[in-house]
C-alpha positions in Angstrom: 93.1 69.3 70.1 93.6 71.3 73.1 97.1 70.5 74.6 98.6 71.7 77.8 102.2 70.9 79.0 103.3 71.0 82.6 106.4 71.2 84.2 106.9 71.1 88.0 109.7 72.5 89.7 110.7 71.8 93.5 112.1 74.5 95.5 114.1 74.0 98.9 115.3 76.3 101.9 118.7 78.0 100.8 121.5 75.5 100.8 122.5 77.2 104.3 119.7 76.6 106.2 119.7 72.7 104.8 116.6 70.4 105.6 113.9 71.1 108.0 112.1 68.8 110.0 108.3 68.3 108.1 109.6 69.6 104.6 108.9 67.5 101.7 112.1 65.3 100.2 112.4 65.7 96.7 115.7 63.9 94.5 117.5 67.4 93.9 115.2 70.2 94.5 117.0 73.8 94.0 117.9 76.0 96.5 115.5 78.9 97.1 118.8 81.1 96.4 119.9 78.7 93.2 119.1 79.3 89.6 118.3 75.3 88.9 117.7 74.2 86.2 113.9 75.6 85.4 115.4 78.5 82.7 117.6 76.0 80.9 114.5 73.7 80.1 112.2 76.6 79.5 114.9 78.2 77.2 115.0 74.7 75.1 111.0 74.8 74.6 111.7 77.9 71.0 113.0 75.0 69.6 109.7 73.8 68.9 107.9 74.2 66.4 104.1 73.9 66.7 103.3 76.3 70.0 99.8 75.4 70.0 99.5 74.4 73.8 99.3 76.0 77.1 102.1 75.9 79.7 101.8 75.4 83.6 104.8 75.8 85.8 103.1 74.0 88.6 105.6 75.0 92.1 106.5 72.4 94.7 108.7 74.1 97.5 109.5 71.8 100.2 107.6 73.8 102.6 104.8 76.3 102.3 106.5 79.3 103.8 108.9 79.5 100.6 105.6 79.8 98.3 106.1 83.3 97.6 109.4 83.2 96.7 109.6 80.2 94.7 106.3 82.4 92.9 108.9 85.4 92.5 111.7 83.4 91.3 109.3 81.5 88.5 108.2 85.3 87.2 111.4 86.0 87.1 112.8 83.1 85.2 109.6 83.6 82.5 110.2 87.3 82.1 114.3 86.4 81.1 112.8 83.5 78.6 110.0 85.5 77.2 108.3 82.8 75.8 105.2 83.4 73.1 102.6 80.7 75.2 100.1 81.2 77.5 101.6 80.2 80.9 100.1 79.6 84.5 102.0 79.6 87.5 100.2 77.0 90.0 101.5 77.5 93.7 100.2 76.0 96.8 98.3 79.6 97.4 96.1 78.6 94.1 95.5 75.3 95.4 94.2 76.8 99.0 91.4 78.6 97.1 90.4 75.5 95.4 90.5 73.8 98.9 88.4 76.3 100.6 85.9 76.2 97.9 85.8 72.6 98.2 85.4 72.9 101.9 82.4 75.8 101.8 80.3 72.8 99.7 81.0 70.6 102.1 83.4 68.4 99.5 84.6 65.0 101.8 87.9 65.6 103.4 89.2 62.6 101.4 88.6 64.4 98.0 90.1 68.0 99.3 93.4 65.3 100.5 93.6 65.0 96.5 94.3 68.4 96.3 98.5 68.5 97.5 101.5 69.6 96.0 103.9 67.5 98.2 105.5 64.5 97.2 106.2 62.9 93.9 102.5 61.5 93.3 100.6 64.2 94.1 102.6 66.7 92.1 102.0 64.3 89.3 98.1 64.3 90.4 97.6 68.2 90.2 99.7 67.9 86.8 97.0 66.2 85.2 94.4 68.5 87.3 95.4 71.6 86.2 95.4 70.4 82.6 91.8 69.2 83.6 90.7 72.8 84.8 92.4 74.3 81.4 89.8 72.1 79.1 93.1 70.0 78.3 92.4 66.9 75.6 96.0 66.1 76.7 98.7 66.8 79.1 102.0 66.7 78.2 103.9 66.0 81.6 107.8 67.4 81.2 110.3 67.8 84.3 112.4 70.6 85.1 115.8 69.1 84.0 115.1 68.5 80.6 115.7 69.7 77.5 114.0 70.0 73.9 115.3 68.5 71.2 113.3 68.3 68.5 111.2 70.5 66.8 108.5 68.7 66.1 107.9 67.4 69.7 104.3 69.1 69.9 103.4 67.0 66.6 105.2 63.9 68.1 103.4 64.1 71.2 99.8 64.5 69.8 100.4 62.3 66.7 99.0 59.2 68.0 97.2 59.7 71.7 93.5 59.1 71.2 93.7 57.1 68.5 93.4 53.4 67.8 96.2 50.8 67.3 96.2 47.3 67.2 92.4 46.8 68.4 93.5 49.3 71.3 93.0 52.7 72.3 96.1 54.8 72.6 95.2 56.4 75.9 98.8 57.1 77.1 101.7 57.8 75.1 105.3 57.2 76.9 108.1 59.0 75.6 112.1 58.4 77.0 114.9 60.0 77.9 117.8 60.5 76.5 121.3 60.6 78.8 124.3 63.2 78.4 125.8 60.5 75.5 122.9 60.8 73.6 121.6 57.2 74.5 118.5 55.9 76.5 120.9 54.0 79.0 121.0 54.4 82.9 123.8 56.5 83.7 125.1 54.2 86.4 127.9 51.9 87.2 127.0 48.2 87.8 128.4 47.3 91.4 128.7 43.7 92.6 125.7 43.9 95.0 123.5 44.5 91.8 124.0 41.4 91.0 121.1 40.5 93.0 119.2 43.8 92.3 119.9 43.9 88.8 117.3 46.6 88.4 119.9 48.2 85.9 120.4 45.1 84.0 116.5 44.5 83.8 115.7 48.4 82.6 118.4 47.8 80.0 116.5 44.7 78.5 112.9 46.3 78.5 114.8 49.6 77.1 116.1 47.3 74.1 113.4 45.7 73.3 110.7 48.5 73.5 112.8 51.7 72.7 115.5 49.9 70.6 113.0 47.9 67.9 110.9 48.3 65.5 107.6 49.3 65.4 107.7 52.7 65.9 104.7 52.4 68.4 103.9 49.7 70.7 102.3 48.7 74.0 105.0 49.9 76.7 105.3 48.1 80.3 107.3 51.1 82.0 107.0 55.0 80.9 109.0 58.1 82.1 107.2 60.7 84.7 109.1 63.4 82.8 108.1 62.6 79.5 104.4 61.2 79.2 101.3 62.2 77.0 98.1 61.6 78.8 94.6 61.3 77.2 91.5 63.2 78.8 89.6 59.8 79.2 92.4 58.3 81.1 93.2 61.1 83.6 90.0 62.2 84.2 89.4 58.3 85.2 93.1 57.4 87.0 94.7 59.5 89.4 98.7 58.5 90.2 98.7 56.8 94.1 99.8 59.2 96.7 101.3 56.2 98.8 103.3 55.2 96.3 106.8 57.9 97.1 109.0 56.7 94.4 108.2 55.4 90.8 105.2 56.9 90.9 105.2 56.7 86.8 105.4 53.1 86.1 102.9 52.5 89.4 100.5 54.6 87.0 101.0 52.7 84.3 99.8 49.7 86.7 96.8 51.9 87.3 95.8 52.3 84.3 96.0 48.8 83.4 93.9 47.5 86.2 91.1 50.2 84.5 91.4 48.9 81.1 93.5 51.7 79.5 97.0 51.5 77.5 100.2 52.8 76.9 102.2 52.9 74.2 105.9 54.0 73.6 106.6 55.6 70.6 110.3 55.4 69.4 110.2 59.3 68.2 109.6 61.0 71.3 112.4 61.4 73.2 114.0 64.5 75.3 117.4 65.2 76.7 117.0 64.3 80.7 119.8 66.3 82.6 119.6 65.9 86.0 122.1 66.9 88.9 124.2 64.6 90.3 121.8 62.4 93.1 123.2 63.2 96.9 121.6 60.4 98.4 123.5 57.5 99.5 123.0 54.4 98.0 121.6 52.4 100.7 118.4 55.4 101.2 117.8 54.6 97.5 117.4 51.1 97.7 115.3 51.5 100.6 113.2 53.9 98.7 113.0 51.0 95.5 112.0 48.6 98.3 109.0 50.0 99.5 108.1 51.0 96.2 108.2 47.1 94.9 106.6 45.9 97.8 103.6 48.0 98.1 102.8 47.9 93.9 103.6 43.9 94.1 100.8 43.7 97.1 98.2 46.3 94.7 98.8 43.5 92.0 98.4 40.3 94.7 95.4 42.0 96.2 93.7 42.8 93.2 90.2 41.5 92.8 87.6 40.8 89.9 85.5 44.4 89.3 82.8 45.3 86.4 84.8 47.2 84.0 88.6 46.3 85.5 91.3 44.0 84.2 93.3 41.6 86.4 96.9 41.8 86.0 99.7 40.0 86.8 103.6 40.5 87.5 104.3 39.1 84.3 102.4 41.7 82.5 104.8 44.4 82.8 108.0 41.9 81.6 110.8 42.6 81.9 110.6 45.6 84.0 109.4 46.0 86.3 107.8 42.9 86.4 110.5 41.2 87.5 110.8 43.0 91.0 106.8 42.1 91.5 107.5 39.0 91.7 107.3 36.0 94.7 111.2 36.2 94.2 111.2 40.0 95.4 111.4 39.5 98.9 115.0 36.9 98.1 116.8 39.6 96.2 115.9 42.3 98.7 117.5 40.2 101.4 120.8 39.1 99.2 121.0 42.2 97.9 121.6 43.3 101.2 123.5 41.6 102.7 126.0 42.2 99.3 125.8 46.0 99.5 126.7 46.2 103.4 129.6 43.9 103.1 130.8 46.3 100.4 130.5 48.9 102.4 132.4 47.2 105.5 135.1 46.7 103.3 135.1 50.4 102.7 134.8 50.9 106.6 131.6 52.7 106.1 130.0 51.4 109.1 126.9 53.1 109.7 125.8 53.1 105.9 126.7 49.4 106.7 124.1 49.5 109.4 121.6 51.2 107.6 121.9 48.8 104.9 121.0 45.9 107.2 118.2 47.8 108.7 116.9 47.6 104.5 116.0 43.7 106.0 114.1 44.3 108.8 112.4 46.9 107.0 111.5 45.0 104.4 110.0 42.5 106.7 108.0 44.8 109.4 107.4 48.0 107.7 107.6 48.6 104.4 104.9 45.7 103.9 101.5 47.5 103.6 99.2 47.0 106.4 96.1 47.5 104.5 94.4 46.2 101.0 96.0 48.5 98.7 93.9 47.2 96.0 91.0 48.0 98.1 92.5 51.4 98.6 93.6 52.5 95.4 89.6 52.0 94.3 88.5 54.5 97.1 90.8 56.6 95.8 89.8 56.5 92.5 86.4 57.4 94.1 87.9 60.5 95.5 89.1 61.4 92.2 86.5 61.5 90.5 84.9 63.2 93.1 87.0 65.8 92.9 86.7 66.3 89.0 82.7 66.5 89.4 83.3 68.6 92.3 85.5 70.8 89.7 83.2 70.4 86.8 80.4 71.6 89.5 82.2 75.0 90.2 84.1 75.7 86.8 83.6 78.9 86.7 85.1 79.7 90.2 87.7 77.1 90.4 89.0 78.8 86.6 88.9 82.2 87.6 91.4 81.1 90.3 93.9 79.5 87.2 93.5 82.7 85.3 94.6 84.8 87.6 97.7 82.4 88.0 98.4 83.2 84.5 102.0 84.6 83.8 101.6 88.6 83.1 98.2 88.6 84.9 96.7 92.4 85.2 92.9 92.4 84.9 91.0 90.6 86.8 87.9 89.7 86.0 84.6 87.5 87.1 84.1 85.2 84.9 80.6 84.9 84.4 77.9 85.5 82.0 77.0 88.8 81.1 74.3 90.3 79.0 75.1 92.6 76.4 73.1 96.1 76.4 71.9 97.0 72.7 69.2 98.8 71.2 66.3 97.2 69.1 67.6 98.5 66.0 71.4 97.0 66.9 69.6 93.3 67.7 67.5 94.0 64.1 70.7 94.9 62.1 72.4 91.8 64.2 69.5 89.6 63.5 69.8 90.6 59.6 73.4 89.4 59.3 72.5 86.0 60.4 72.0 83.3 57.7 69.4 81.3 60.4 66.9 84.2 59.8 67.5 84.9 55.8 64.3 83.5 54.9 62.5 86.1 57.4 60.6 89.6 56.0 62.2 92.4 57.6 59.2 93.5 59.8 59.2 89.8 60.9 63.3 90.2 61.9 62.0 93.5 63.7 59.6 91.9 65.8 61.6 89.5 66.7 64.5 91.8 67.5 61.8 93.0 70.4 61.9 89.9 72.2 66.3 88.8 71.5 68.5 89.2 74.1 72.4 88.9 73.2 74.5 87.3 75.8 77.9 86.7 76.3 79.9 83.5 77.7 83.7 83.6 78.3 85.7 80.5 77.3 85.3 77.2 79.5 82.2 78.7 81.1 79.0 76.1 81.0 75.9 77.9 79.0 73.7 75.0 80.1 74.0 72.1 82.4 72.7 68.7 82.3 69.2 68.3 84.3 68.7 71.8 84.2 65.8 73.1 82.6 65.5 74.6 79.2 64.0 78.0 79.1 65.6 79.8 76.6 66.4 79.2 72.5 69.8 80.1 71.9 71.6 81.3 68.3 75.3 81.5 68.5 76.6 84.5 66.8 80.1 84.6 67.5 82.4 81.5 69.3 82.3 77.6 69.4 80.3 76.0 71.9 80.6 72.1 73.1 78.1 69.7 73.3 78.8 67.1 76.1 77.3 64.3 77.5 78.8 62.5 80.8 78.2 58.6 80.3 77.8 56.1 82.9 81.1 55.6 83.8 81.6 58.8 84.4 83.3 59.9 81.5 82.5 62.7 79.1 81.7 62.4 75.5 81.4 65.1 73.1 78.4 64.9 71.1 79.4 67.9 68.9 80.6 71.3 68.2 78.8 74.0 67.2 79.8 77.6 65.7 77.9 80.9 64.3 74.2 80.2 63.1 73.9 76.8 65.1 71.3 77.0 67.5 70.1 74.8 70.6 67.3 75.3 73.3 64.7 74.6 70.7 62.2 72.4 72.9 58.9 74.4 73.6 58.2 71.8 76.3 58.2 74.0 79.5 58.9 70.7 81.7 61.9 69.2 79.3 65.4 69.2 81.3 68.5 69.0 79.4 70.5 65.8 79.1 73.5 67.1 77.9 76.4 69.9 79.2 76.8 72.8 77.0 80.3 74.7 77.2 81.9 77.7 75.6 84.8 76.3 74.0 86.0 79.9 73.1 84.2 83.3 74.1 81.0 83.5 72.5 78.1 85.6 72.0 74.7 84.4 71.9 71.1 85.5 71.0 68.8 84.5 73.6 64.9 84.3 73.1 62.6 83.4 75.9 60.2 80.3 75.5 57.9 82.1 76.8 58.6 85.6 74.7 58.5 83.2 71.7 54.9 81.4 72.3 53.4 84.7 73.2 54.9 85.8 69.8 53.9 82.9 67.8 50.0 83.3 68.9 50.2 86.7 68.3 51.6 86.4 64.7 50.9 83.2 63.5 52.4 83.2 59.8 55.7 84.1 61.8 55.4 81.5 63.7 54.8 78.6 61.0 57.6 80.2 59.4 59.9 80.3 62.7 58.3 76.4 63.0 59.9 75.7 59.2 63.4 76.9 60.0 63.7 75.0 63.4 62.5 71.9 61.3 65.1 72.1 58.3 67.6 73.1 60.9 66.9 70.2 63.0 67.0 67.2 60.6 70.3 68.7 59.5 71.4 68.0 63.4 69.7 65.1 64.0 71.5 63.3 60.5 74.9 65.1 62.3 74.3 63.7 65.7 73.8 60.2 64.5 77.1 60.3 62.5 78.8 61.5 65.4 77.2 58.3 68.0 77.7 55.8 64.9 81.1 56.9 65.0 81.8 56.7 69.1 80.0 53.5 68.7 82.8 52.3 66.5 85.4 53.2 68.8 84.1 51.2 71.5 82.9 54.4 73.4 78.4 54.8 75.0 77.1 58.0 75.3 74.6 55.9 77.7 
């Protein structure tokens, strides 16, 4: 299973300069001029054991002009850690290639929108989208004030996600954090105005009785932005909502409800969450929570019966957050209030007083969406997949970008197909070592050594695509190549794997188009043989040809029988390759 973990980090103007008018607002981002917190979670990451995955450090700096230095101080932080993974560092520049790409096809202006590293949402979005372009089976999404605690995280993390439990596919597994006492608690003091926003109180119950019980694994209604497993099938199908600005991890789990996937917490998974101290005032917060409540309560009111889509209700997501989407939310916003500015008269803290009161009004006339958000988080899923056909399309340009993001980067390099120059004798002594041609005479090898051509395909390059068509028989003789079908929902199923000696092309039919993607999984090397080379050298030597004819027929009821298993199997998991 190919993994790929991704950690964003936000980056502000130095701590002199302060907040800018149009820069993003991030929690704590770190001063440009600050070591944060980045090296400390990075550092925490040799702890584990199984370093089987890929690593993205994806930068958010509050505003574009610090791109480069944010870039620098990233290098910098990986050169003092030295860690042994393959790492990517994904800036706003990589993400401007990809949009001018996108804008050269003439890719809608709402899918190239997708594309944005600013704001809580869309970081999340090009998360999972750089795990996408990397071939990821599963992103692992970590934040940059965490640390790793166990050593079998990795193993943890990829234990259950794919699989099956309790008549449901696992598609998302939610891990938690744990606080500076080593429990899974809110670090907050209860006021007396919670009394009527007992969003604490509520966390605490679903905490209990999700993370605090037995079974190991269950169905989760909340998850943690900083510590969730996603599976290909779900975040090649769900992107997180740009509109929602705060809480953008439960609102996904929402998502992904409405679309008929699941998640699951699983008790094992936890990480050490360490963040510095929050600077905003407490009335900015709330106002923050109320907009967030508001506009995911009016995606659940709004929602409306779709093929293939689940309705849900507040009650689905008990006992949080589903009790702040409910027709009570608009009450505790309002006593809530009105609690939280008296205690902040009494403390002669007028304006925060003010602003508290202005919550109200807000509540009322702004922070009530003025549109079907149901309505628009389906165009948006649109968009998104748009966007991933629209990346599938141009793989090989839009991965050449991500490679030369990689950490330590020197050569670059065009990935792209390229044929391999060898002699006759080279392709005969080739074609000899091959167990697909042992039952061939030698002078039979060297004719056909006349007409081979050997080719070679980097990893996560397509070999073939579907509806293109087939001219060419192929052998591999070195790599793994994918066999992949899209289905009609969009998705992508993998029909099977193929290494050295497995073959594929074989159709003589000058007309047949292929129904299926073909990917190098790793770098391969292929023999190539013309249709056309091989019907001119079937009529010209006949007995080679019945005995080229014999070899594709053994060969092929072996694949057939394997292709079968493989759609009995999908079948069984509820998946169509249709």
């Amino acid at each position: 299973m190919r993994r790929v973990m991704v950690i964003p980090v936000y980056y502000s103007r130095p701590k002199s300069e302060g907040h800018q008018d149009g820069d993003s607002v991030y929690d704590h981002p770190t001063p440009i001029d600050e070591d944060g917190t980045l090296k400390r979670t990075l550092e925490s990451i040799r702890i584990i054991k199984n370093q089987d995955f890929q690593l993205v450090i994806l930068v958010s700096p509050t505003s574009e002009e610090l791109t480069d230095r944010a870039k620098e101080k990233v290098n910098k932080i990986l050169s003092e850690v030295n860690l042994d993974i393959q790492t990517f560092i994904f800036t706003p520049a990589e993400l401007e290639k990809i949009k001018a790409l996108a804008a050269e096809q003439d890719v809608d202006q709402s899918v190239i929108k997708l594309m944005n590293i600013r704001g809580y949402a869309n970081v999340r979005n090009m998360c999972i989208y750089t795990a996408y372009i990397l071939g990821a089976e599963m992103a692992m999404l970590i934040d940059d004030d965490e640390l790793f605690e166990k050593e079998d995280f990795v193993d943890l993390a990829s234990q259950y996600i794919g699989g099956r439990l309790y008549g449901k596919t696992i598609d998302g597994v939610a891990g938690y954090y744990l606080n500076k006492y080593g429990n899974y608690y809110d670090d907050v003091d209860i006021e007396p105005w919670m009394t009527y926003w007992d969003r604490f109180g509520f966390k605490g119950k679903a905490f209990d009785k999700i993370i605090g019980q037995e079974p190991r694994i269950k169905l989760t209604p909340f998850a943690f932005g900083g510590a969730m497993v996603i599976h290909r099938n779900l975040f090649k199908t769900v992107p997180f909502d740009p509109n929602v600005t705060r809480g953008e991890d439960i609102d996904y789990l929402i998502n992904a409800k409405m679309f008929g996937f699941h998640f699951f917490l699983d008790r094992e998974l936890s990480i050490k969450h360490l963040p510095p101290k929050k600077t905003h005032p407490v009335w900015k917060r709330f106002r923050e929570d109320i907009y967030r409540f508001l506009y995911e309560k009016a995606k659940i009111d709004s929602q409306r019966d779709l093929p293939n889509m689940n309705k849900v209700t507040s009650h689905d997501f008990d006992p949080y957050p589903g009790n702040f989407l409910t027709n009570e939310l608009e009450d505790m916003i309002f006593k809530a209030n009105i609690m939280l500015a008296m205690d902040y008269l009494s403390n002669g803290d007028i304006e925060s007083a003010k602003q508290t009161m202005n919550n109200i009004y807000l509540s009322k006339y702004d922070a009530m969406p003025k549109f079907n958000v149901f309505d628009a988080f389906i165009e948006l899923q649109k968009d998104w997949k748009n966007l991933l056909s629209f990346t599938k399309q141009y793989m090989i340009d839009i991965r050449a970008i991500m490679d030369m993001a990689e950490f330590g980067y020197v050569k670059k390099y065009d990935k792209k197909s390229e044929l391999v120059s060898m002699s006759r004798d080279e392709m005969e002594t080739i074609l000899k070592s091959m167990d697909f041609f042992n039952n061939l005479e030698e002078d039979e090898i060297n004719t056909l050594a006349a007409i081979a051509k050997m080719k070679k395909y980097p990893e996560n390059t397509f070999i073939g695509k579907a509806n293109e068509k087939v001219v060419r028989m192929r052998i591999i003789y070195k790599g793994v190549v994918r066999i992949q079908k899209e289905t009609m929902s969009g998705d992508s199923v993998d029909l099977a794997i193929l290494e050295k000696g497995d073959y594929f092309g074989e159709s003589f039919d000058k007309n047949f188009t292929s129904y299926v993607d073909i990917i190098a999984e790793e770098d391969c090397e292929l023999i190539e043989i013309e249709h056309a080379d091989l019907v001119s050298l079937i009529e010209s030597h006949p007995m080679l040809g019945i005995r080229i004819l014999q070899m594709l027929n053994a060969k092929l009821s072996l694949k057939l029988k394997t292709l079968n298993e493989r759609y009995t199997l999908l079948s069984d998991r509820g998946s169509s390759i249709y």
